[in-house]
C-alpha positions as CSV (number, residue, x, y, z in Angstrom):
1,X,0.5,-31.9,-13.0
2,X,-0.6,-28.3,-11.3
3,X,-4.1,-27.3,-11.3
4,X,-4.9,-23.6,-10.7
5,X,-7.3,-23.9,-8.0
6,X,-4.7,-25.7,-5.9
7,X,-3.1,-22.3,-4.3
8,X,-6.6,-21.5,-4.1
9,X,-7.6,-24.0,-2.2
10,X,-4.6,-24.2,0.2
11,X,-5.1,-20.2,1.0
12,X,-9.0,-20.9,2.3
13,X,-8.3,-24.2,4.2
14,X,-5.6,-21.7,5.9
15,X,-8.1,-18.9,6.6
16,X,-10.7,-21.7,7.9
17,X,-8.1,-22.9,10.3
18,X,-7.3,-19.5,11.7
19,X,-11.1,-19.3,12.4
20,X,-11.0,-22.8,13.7
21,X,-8.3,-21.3,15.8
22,X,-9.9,-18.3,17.0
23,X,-13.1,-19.5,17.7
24,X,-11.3,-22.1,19.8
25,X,-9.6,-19.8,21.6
26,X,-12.1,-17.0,22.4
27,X,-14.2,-20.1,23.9
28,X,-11.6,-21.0,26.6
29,X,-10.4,-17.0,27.1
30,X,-14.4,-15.9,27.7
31,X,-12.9,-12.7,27.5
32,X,-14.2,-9.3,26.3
33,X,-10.7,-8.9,25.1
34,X,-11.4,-11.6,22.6
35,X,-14.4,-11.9,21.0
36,X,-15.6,-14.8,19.1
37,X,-15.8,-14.8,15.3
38,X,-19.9,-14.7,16.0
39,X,-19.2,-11.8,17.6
40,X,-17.6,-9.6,15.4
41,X,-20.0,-10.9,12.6
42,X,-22.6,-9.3,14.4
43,X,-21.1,-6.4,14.8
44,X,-20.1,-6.0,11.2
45,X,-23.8,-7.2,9.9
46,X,-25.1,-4.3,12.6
47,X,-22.2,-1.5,11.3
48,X,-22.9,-2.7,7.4
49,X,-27.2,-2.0,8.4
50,X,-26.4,1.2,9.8
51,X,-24.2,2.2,6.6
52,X,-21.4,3.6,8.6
53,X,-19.2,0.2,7.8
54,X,-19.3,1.3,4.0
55,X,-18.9,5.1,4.5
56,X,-15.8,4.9,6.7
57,X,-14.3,2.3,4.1
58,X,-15.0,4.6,1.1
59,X,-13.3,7.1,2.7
60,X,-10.4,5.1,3.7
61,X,-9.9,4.1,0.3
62,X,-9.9,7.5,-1.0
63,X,-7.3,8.6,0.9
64,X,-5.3,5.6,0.8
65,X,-5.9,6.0,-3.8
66,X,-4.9,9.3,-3.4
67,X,-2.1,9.3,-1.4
68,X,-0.8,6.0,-3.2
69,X,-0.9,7.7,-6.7
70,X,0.7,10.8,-5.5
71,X,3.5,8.3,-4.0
72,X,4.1,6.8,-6.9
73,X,4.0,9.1,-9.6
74,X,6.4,11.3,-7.4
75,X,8.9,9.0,-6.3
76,X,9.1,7.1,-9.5
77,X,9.9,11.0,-11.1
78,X,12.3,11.1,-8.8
79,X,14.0,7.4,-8.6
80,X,14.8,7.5,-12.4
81,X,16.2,11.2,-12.4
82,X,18.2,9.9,-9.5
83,X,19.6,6.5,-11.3
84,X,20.1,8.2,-14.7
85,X,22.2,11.2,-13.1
86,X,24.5,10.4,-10.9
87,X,25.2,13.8,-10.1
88,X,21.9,14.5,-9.0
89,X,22.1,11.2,-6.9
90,X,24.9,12.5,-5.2
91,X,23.7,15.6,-4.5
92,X,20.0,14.3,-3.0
93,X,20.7,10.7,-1.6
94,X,21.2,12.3,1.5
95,X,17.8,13.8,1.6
96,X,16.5,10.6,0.7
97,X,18.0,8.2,3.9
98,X,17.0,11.4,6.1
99,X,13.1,10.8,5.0
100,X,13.6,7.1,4.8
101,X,14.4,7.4,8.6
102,X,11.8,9.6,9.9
103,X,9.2,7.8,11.5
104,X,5.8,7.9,10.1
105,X,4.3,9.5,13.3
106,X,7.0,12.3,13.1
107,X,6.4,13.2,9.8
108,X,2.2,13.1,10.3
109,X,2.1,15.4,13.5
110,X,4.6,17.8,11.8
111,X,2.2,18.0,8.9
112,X,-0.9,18.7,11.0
113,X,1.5,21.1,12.8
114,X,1.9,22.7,9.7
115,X,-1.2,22.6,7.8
116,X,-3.6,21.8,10.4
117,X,-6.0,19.0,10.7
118,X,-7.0,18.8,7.4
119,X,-7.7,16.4,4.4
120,X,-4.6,17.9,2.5
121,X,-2.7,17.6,5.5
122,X,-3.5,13.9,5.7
123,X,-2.8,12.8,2.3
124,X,0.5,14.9,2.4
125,X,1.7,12.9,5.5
126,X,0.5,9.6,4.0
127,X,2.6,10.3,0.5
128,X,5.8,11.5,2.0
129,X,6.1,8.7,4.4
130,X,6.2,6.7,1.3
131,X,8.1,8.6,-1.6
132,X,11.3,8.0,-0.5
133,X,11.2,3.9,-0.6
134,X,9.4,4.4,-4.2
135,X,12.3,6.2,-5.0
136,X,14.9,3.9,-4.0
137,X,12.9,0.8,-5.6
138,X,13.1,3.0,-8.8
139,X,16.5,4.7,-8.6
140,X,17.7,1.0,-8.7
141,X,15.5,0.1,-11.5
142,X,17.3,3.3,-13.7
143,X,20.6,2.2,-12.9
144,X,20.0,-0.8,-14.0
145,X,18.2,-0.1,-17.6
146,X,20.0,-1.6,-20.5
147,X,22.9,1.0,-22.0
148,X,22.6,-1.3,-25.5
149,X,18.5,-0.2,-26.0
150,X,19.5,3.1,-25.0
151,X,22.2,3.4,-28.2
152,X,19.6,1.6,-30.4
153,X,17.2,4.1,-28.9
154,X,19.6,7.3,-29.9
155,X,20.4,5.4,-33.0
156,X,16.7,5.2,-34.2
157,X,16.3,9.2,-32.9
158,X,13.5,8.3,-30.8
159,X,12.0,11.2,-29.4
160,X,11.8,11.5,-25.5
161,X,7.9,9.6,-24.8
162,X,8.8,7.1,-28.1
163,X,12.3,6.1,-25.8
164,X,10.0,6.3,-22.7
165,X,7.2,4.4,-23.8
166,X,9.1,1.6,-26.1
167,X,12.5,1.6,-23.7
168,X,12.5,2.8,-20.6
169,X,9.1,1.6,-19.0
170,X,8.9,-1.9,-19.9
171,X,12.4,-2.4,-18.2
172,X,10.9,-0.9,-15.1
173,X,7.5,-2.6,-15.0
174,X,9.0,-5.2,-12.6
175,X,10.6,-2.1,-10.3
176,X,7.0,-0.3,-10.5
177,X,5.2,-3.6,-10.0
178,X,7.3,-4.3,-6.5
179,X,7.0,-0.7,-5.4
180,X,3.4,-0.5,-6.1
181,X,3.2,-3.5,-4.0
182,X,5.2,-2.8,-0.9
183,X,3.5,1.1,-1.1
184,X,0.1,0.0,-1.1
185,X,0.6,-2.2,2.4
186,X,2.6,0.6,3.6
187,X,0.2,3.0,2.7
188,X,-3.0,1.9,4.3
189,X,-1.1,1.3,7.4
190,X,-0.2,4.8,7.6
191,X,-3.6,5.8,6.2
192,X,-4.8,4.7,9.5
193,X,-2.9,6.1,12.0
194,X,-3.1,9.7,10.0
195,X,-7.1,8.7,10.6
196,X,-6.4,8.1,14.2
197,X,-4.6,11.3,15.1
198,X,-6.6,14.1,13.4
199,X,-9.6,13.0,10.8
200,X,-13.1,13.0,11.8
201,X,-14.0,9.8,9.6
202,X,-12.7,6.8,8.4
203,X,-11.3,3.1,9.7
204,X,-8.5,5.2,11.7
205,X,-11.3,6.9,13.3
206,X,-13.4,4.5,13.7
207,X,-10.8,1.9,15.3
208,X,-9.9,5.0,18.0
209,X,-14.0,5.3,19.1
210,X,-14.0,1.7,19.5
211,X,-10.7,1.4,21.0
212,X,-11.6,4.1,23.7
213,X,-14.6,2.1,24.3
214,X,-13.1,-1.1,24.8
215,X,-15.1,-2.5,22.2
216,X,-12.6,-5.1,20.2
217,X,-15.6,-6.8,18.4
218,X,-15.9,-3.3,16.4
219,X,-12.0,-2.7,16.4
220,X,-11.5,-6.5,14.8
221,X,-14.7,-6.1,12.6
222,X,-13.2,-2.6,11.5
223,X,-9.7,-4.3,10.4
224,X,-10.6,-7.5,9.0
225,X,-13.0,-5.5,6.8
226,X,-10.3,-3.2,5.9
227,X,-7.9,-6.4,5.4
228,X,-10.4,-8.1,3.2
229,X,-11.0,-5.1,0.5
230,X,-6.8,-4.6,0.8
231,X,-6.7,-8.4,0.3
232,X,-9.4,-8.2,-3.0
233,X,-7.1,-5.6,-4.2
234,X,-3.8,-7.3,-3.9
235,X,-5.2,-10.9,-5.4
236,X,-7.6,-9.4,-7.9
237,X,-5.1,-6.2,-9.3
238,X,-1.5,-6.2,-8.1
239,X,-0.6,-10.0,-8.6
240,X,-1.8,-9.9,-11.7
241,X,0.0,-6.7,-12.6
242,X,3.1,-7.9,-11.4
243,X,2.7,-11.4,-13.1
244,X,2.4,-9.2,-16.3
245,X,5.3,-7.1,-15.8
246,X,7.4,-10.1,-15.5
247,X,6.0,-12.3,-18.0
248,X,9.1,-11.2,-20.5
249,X,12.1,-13.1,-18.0
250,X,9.4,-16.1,-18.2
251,X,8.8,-16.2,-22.0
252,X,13.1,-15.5,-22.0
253,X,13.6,-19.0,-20.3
């Protein structure tokens, strides 16, 4: 018999034996280079009292929201255009593998080349670094869409958001689910270095004061808190999602 709170369990006796781990080694390092978890307690409890911990988080998140919705309404546009016309696929793949290529760094400088070091420029650079792989999740996801619900579809004379909303989307819920996944820790990994090379505010930033500082109590606290609100969102949204949008292959067993 399973009980629920057994993965539970199992993921916190793993996080206290990483502390366990730390804390053992930051004792025999007695390093600045790394602290003790004390240490960057204190630092967070000191950033949190200040309020710039939960004003360079909020921003963060808005960016990394904005971008990520931008990413995925774009790129799934494209990934099922691109699986239901072959033609089109044919014509544009290309494109696609050229942006799926460019590094992240390239694609951020050239955007703050072009638009200057601003907001939009930011967000821009975040979304396009990640378009193209929400396109490819998607593409697939079209190409493989049921050609039976789509003649029962025409045969009913469903109109384009009925066959959309009734056909189409459920049969991609897993593909969005798995792209929204994979986008969400890419995109808050790019948010950040976009932060670090041009924005005045944010974890990115943040983490580049501290880092020219040498301070690695605030560039740990800065990440784990950034880790634990990406974390929250992963266990408490996105699992959940994707549980749902694969719940019709369980109930089919």
């Amino acid at each position: 018999m399973r009980f629920p709170w057994c993965g539970a369990l199992v993921r916190v006796g793993s996080l206290l034996a990483l502390l366990v781990l730390w804390q053992v080694a930051a004792s025999l390092a007695h390093s600045r280079a790394l602290p003790t978890p004390e240490a960057v307690l204190a630092f967070l409890s000191k950033e949190a009292a200040a309020g710039d911990l939960f004003s360079n988080l909020a921003v963060t998140l808005a960016r990394v929201a904005v971008s990520f919705v931008i990413a995925m309404a774009v790129g799934a546009v494209i990934g099922v255009a691109f699986g239901r016309m072959r033609r089109l696929d044919r014509a544009f793949d290309t494109w696609l593998v050229v942006l799926l290529n460019t590094p992240a760094l390239v694609i951020t400088v050239l955007c703050y080349i072009w638009l200057g070091l601003t907001e939009t420029a930011a967000v821009l650079a975040v979304a396009l670094n990640k378009i193209p792989t929400v396109a490819v999740l998607l593409r697939e996801g079209a190409r493989a869409l049921s050609p039976e619900l789509d003649e029962m579809a025409g045969a009913f004379r469903l109109s384009f958001l009925d066959r959309m909303r009734h056909v189409v989307l459920p049969q991609l819920e897993p593909h969005l689910a798995g792209a929204a996944r994979s986008g969400l820790a890419l995109v808050w990994k790019i948010v950040l270095v976009v932060e670090l090379l041009g924005r005045p505010n944010g974890v990115g930033y943040a983490i580049s004061v501290y880092f020219q500082l040498f301070d690695v109590a605030a560039v740990l606290g800065y990440s784990l808190a950034f880790m634990a609100v990406m974390l929250a969102i992963e266990y408490g949204v996105l699992q959940p999602f994707e549980a749902h949008a694969r719940r019709w292959r369980l109930e089919a067993r």
